[in-house]
C-alpha positions in Angstrom: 137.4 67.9 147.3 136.8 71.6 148.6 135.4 70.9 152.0 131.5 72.9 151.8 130.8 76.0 153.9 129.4 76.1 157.6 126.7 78.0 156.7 124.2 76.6 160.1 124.7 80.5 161.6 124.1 82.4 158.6 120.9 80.1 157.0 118.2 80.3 159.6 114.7 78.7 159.7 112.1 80.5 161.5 108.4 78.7 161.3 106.6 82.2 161.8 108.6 84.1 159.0 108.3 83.3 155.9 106.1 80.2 156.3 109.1 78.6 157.9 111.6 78.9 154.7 115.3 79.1 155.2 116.0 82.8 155.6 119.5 84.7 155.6 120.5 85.6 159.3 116.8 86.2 160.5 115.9 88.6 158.5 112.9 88.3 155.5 115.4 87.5 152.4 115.2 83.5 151.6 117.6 81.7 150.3 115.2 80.7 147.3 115.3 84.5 146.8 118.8 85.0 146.6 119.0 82.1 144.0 116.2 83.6 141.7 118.2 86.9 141.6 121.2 84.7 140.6 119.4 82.5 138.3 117.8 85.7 136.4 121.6 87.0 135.8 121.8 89.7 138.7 125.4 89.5 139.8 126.5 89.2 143.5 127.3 93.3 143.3 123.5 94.0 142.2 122.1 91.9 144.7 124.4 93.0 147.2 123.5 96.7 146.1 119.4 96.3 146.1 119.3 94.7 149.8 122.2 96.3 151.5 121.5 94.1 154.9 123.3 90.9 153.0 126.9 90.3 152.8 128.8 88.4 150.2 129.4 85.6 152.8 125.3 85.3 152.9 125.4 85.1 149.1 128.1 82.1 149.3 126.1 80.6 152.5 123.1 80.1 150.3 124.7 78.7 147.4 126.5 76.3 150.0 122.6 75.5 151.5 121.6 74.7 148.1 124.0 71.9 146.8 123.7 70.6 150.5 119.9 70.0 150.0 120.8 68.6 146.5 123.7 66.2 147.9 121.3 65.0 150.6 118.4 64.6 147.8 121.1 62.6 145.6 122.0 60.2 148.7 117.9 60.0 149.4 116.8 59.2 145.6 120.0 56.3 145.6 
């Protein structure tokens, strides 16, 4: 098994932006964001292109975030 990305200095949670959702390094973009570009088919490049402040590491930290929360919901719902 791969062993999943530290992604605890890229994924930050602020409670005064963004009504407290994870955001990418500080700055506005949430991670819910990044994974509706990916879900609606914009590749890494176009996202990467439309909001030049992200890196593909932050793109790779949020997927990471995301099957952490649902790995933590699995081991909650069991």
């Amino acid at each position: 098994m791969l062993k999943p990305m530290d992604y605890s200095k890229i994924i930050t949670i602020e409670p005064g932006k963004r009504s407290g959702k994870p955001c990418i390094r500080g700055l506005r973009i949430t991670v819910y964001d990044v994974l509706e570009y990916l879900a609606s088919g914009m590749t890494e490049a176009e996202i990467l292109a439309d909001f030049p402040a992200l890196r593909a590491e932050d793109i790779r930290a949020c997927l990471s975030f995301a099957a952490d929360r649902e790995r933590k919901y699995e081991i909650l719902s069991a």
